[in-house]
TORBADO-748371 format. One record per residue (C-alpha): residue number from 1; residue in one letter; x, y, z. Coordinates in steps of 0.001 Angstrom, whole numbers, plus 500000, padded with zeros to 6 digits. Layout:
BEGIN
resi, resn, x, y, z
NUM, A, X, Y, Z
...
! end
This chain:
BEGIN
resi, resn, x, y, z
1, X, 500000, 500000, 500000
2, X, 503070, 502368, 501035
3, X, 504651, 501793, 497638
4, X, 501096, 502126, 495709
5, X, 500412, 505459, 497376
6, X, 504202, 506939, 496120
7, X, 502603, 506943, 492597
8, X, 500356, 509985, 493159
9, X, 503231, 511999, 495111
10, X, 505268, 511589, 491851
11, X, 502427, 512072, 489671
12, X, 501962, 515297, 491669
13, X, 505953, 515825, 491414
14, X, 505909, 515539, 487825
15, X, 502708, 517776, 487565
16, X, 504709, 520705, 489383
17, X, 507870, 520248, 487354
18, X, 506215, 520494, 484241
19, X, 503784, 523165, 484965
20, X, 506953, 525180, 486962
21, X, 510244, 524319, 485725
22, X, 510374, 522606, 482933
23, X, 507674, 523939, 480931
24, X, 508011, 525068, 476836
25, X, 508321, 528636, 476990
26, X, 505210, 530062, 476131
27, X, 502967, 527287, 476041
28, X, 500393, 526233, 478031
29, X, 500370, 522654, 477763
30, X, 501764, 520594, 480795
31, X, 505186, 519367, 478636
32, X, 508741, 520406, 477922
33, X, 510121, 521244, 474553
34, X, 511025, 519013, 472249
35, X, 514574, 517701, 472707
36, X, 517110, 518320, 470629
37, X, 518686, 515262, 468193
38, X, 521046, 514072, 470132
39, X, 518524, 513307, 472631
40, X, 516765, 511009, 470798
41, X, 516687, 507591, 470184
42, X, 517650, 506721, 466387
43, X, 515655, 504536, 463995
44, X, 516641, 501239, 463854
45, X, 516335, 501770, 460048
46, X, 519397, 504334, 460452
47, X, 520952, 502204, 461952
48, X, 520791, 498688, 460459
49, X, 521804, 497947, 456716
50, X, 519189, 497247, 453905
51, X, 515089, 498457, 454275
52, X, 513938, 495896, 456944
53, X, 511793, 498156, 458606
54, X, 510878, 500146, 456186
55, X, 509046, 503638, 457589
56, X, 508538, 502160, 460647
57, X, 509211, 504221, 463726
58, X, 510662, 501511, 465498
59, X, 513963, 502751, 467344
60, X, 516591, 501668, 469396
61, X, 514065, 500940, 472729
62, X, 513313, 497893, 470622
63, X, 517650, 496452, 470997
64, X, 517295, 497607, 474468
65, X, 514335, 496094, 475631
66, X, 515220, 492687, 474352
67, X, 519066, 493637, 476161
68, X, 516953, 493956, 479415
69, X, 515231, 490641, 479113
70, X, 518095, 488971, 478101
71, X, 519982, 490521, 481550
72, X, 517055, 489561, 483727
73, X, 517106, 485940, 482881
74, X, 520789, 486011, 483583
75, X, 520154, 488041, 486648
76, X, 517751, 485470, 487903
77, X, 518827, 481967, 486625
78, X, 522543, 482461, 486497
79, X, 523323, 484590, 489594
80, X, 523276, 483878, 493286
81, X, 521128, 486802, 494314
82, X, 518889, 485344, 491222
83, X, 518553, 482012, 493013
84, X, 518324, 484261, 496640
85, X, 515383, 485962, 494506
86, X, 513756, 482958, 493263
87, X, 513915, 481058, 496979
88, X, 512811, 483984, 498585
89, X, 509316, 484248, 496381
90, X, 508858, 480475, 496648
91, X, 509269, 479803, 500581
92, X, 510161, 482743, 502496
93, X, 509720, 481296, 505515
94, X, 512698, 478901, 504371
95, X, 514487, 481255, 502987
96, X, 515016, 482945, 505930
97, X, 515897, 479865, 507897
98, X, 518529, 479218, 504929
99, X, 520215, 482961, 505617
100, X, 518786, 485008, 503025
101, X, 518189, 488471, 504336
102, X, 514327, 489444, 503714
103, X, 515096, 493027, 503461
104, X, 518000, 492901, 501405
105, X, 516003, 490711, 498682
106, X, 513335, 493090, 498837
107, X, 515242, 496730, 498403
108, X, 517105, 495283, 495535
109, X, 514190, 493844, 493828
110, X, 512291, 496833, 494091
111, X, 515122, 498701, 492714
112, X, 515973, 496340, 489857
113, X, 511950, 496540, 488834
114, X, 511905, 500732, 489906
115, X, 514980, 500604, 487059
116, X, 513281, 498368, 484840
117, X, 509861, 500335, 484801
118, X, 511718, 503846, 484039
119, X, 513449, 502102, 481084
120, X, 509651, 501981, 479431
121, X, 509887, 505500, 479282
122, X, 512888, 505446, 477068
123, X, 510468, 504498, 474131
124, X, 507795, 506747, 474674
125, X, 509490, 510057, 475869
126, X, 512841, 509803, 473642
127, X, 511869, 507527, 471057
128, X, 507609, 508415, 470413
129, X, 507153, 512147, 471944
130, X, 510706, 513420, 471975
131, X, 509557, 515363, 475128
132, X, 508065, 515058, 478729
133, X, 504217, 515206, 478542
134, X, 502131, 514673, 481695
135, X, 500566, 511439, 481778
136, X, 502696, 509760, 479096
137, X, 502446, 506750, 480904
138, X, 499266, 505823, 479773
139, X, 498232, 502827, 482092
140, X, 501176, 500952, 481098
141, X, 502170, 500018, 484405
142, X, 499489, 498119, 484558
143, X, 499430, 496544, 481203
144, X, 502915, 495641, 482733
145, X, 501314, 493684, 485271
146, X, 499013, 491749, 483115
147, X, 501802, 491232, 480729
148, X, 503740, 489572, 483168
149, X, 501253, 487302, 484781
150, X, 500620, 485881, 481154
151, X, 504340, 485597, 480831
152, X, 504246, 483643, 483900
153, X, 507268, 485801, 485299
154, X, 509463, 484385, 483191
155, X, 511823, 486442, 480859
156, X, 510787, 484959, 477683
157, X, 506940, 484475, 478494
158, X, 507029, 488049, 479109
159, X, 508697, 489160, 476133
160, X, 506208, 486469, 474186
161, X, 502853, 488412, 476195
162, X, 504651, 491884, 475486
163, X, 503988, 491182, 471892
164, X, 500727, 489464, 472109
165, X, 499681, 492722, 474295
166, X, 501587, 495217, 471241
167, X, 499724, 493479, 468715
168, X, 495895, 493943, 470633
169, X, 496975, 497100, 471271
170, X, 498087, 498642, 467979
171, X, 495530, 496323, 465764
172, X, 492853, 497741, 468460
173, X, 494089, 501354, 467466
174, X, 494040, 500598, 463836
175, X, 490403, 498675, 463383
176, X, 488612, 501368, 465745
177, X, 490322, 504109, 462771
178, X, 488830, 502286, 460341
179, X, 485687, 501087, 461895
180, X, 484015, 503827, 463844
181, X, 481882, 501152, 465651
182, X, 484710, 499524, 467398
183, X, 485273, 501598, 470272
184, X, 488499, 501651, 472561
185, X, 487040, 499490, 475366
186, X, 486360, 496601, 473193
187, X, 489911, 496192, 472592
188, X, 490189, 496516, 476748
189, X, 487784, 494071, 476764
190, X, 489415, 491559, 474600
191, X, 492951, 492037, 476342
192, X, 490904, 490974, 479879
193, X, 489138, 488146, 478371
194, X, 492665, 486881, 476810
195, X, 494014, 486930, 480691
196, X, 491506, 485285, 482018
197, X, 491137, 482254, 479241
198, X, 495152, 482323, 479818
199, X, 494887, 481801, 483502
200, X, 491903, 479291, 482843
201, X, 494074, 477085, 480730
202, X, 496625, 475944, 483528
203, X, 494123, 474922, 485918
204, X, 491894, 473172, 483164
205, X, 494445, 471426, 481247
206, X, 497308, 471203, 483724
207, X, 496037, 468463, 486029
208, X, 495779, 466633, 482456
209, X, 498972, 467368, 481223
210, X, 500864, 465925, 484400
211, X, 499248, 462722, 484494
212, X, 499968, 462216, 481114
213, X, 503832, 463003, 481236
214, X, 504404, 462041, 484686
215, X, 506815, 458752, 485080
216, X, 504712, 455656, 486261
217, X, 506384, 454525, 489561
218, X, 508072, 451888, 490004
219, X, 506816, 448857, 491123
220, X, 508131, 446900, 494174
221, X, 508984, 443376, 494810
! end
């Protein structure tokens, strides 16, 4: 709850900073000015060889994301504070018993994920806007959430539901421009019914799936 309720005082942070310090001179929108090139992310289409991608605006966030994933399944699967990490969310209780320091885990994971969440604004602020806006976060933290409960918390299910959740989202943006009668929430309402059928799938095919690969035991005597 103590961590939930920091997000309005930086909401409110960021509304004074923008508004006071760092606004565009002589406008009245909440948002700085618009950075200058060498503060913005390049094309990936500058900066690969042939026409891949085309006109896309897909930029450098795109090599760094996947970087990030990549470090996090190192981080937890090749590491001993990854293995601290992973023993700690399965049995704390144990955990503790074994040594592992509950508060130590729990600063640096919250740091690690505080890091990881300000990297999303790489994409939209340096690579989309090319300046601070109020509110260009957009519900994505959590989206974030949702993403990673589909991706099972694992690196590569989340990268796999990060591009389920891109493709709802951007094919939801582009049918409600062309069809007037698709409205905004009926893409939100297709992204919860995918988490739920997701969640609904290990518990109803699961029990069915371990019986059928589990080893018969052996027989004694």
């Amino acid at each position: 709850i103590t961590t939930i309720m920091f997000n309005f005082i930086g909401a409110a942070l960021m509304g004074y900073l923008l508004v006071d310090v760092l606004s565009k001179p002589g406008s009245m929108q909440p948002e700085t000015r618009t950075f200058e090139a060498g503060g913005q992310l390049p094309l990936l289409q500058s900066l690969l060889p042939g026409n891949f991608f085309g006109a896309s605006q897909v930029n450098l966030a795109l090599i760094i994301a996947i970087l990030c994933s990549i470090g996090v399944w190192i981080l937890i699967w090749r590491t001993r504070l990854g293995y601290e990490i992973r023993s700690f969310g399965a049995n704390p209780t144990a955990a503790v018993y074994a040594g592992i320091s509950p508060v130590r885990i729990i600063i640096i994971t919250m740091l690690i994920s505080g890091g990881l969440s300000g990297m999303m604004a790489l994409n939209e602020i340096m690579g989309a806007q090319n300046r601070l806006i109020l509110e260009f976060v957009g519900g994505y933290g959590f989206v974030g959430i949702a993403v990673a409960l589909m991706g099972r918390a694992h690196p590569v299910g989340i990268v796999l539901a990060a591009i389920l959740f891109g493709m709802l989202y951007q094919g939801g943006a582009e049918l409600a421009f062309e069809k007037p009668t698709i409205s905004r929430d009926m893409i939100v309402v297709i992204q919860g019914l995918v988490i739920l059928f997701a969640g609904a799938l290990e518990y109803m095919f699961r029990p069915s799936l371990v019986r059928l690969f589990a080893r018969p035991s052996p027989v004694s005597g």
